[in-house]
Rosetta silent file (secondary structure, phi, psi, omega in degrees, C-alpha in Angstrom):
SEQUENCE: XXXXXXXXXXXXXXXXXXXXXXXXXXXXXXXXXXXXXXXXXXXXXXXXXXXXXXXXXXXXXXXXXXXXXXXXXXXXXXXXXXXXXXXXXXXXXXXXXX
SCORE:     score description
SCORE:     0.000 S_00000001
   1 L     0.000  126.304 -176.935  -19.934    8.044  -25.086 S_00000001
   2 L   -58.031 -178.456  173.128  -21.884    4.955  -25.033 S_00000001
   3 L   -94.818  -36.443 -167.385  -21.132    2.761  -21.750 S_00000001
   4 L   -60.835  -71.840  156.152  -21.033    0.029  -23.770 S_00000001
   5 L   -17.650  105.316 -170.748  -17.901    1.281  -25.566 S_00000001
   6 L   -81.666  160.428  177.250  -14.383    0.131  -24.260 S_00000001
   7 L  -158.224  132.624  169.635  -11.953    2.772  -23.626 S_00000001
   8 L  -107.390  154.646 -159.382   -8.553    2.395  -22.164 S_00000001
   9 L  -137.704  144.071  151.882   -7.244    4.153  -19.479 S_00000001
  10 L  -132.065  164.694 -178.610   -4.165    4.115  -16.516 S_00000001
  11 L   -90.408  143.164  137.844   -3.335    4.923  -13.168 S_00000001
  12 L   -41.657  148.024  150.626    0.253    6.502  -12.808 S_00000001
  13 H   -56.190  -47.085 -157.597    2.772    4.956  -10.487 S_00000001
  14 H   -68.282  -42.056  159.776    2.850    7.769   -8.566 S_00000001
  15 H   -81.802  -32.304 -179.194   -1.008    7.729   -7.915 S_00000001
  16 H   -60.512  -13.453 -176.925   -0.923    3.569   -6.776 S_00000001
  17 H   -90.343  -44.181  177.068    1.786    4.938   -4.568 S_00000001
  18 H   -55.083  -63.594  167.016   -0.309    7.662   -2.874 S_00000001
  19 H   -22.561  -53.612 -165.641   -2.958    4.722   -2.825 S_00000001
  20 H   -60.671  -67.718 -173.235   -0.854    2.637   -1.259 S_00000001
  21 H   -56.195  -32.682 -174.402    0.692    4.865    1.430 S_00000001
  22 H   -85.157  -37.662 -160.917   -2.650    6.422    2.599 S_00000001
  23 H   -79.382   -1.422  144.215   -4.492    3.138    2.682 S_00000001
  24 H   -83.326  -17.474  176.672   -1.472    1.781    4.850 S_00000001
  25 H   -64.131  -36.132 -175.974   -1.480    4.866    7.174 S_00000001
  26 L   -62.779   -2.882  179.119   -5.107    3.464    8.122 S_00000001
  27 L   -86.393  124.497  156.999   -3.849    0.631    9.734 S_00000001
  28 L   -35.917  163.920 -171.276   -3.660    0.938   13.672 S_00000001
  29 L    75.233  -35.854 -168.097    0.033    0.805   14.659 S_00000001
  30 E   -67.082  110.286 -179.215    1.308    2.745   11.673 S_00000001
  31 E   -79.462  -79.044 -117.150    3.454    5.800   12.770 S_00000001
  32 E  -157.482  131.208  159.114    4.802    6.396    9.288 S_00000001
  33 L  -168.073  135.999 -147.526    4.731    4.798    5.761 S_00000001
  34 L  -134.116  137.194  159.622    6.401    5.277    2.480 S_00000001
  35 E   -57.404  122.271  165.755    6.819    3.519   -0.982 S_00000001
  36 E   -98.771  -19.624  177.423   10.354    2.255   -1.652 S_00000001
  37 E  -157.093  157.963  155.767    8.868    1.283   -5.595 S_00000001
  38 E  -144.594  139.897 -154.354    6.186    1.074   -7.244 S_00000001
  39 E  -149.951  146.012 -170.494    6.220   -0.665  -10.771 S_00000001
  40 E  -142.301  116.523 -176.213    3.566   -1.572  -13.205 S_00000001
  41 L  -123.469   94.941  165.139    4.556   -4.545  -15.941 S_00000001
  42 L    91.004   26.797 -168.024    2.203   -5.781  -18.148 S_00000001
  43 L    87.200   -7.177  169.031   -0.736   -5.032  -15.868 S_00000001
  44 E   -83.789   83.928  178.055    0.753   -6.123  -12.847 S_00000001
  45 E   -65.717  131.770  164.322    1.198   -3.997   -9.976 S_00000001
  46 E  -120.915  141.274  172.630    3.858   -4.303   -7.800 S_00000001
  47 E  -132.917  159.793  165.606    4.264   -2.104   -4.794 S_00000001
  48 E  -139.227  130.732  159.662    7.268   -2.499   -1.561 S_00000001
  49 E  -106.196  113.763 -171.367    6.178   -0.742    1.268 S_00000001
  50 L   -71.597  174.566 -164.579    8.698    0.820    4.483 S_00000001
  51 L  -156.000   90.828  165.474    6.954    0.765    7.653 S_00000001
  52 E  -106.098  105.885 -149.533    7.432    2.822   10.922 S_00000001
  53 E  -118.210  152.087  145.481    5.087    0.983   13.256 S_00000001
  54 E   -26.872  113.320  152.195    4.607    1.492   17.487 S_00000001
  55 L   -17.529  134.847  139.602    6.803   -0.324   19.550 S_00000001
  56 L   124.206  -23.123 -171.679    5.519   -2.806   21.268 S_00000001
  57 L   -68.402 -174.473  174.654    2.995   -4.346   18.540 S_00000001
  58 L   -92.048   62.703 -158.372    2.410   -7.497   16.743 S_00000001
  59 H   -71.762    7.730  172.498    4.615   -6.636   13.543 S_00000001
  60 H   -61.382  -81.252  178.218    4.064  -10.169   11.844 S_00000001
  61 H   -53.008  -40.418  163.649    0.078   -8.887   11.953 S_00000001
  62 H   -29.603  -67.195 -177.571    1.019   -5.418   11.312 S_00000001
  63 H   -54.464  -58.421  172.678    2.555   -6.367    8.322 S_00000001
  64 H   -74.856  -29.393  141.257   -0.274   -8.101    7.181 S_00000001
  65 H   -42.524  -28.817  176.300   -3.093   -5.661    7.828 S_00000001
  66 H   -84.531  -16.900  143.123   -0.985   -3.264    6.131 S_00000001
  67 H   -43.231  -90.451  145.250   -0.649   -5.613    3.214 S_00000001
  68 H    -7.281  -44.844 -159.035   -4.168   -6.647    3.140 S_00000001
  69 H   -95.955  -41.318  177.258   -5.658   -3.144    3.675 S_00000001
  70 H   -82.209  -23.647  173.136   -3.525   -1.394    0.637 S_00000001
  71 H   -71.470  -36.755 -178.614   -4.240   -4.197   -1.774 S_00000001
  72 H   -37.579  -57.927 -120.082   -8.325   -4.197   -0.756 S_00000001
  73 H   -75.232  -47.349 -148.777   -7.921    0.073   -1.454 S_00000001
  74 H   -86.765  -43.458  173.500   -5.765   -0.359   -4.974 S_00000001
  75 H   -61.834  -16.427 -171.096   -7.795   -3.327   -6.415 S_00000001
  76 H   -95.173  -23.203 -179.291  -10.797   -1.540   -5.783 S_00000001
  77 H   -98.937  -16.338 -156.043   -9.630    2.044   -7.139 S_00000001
  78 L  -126.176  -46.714 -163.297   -7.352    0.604   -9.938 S_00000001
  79 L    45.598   41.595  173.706   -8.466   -2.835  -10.476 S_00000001
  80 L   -23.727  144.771  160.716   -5.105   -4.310  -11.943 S_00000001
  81 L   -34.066  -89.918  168.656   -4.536   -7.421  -13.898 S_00000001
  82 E  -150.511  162.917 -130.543   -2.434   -8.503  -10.850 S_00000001
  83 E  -127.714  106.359  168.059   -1.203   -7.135   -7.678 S_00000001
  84 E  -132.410  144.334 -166.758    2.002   -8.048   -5.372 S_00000001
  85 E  -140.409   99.341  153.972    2.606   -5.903   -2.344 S_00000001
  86 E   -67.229  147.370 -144.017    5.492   -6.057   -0.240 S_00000001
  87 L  -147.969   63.173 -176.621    5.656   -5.148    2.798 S_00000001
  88 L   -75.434  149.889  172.667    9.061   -4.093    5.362 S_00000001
  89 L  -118.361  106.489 -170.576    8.648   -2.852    9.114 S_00000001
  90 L  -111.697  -13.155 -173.779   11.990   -0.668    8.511 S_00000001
  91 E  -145.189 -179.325 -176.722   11.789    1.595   11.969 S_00000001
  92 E  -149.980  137.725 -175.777    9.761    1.318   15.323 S_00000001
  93 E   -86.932  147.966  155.178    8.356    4.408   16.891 S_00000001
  94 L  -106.750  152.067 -164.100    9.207    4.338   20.997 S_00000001
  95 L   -91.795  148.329 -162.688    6.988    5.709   23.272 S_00000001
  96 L   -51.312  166.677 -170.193    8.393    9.177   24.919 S_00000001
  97 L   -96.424  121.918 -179.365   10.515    8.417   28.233 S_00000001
  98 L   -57.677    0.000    0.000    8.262    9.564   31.682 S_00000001
């Protein structure tokens, strides 16, 4: 196959959600995180992401490093048209009781 030569191709939902979810587990803070959708229209990725982050944290910045850090991972593996990524902090882990 020449290089030269277009060929079209897609990512699954199912892999941008495994994208998503590992390349938000990489964020410090992150206990736990899970895809509530993932949806792809026209070339457009949309993802909403749940969040179980450490007590105690910044979860404004949380939220946005986790935000930040799965779009870098999916534009770079996927490269989408365009990309919106949502982002909830739905639980908080607490640290065990002394």
């Amino acid at each position: 196959m020449d290089e030269e030569q277009d060929f079209a191709y897609a990512v699954s939902e199912k892999a941008l959600r495994h994208i998503a979810e590992t390349a938000g587990r990489e964020v410090p803070g992150v206990v736990a995180i899970r895809s509530r959708s993932v949806s792809v229209v026209g070339g457009i990725v949309r993802v909403h992401l749940a969040v179980r982050a450490r007590y105690g944290g910044d979860l404004h910045h949380l939220a946005l490093a986790v935000q930040q850090r799965a779009a870098a991972v999916i534009e770079e593996m996927a490269e989408p048209e365009g990309l919106d990524i949502s982002v909830t902090i739905e639980d908080l882990a607490f640290p065990p009781a002394e």
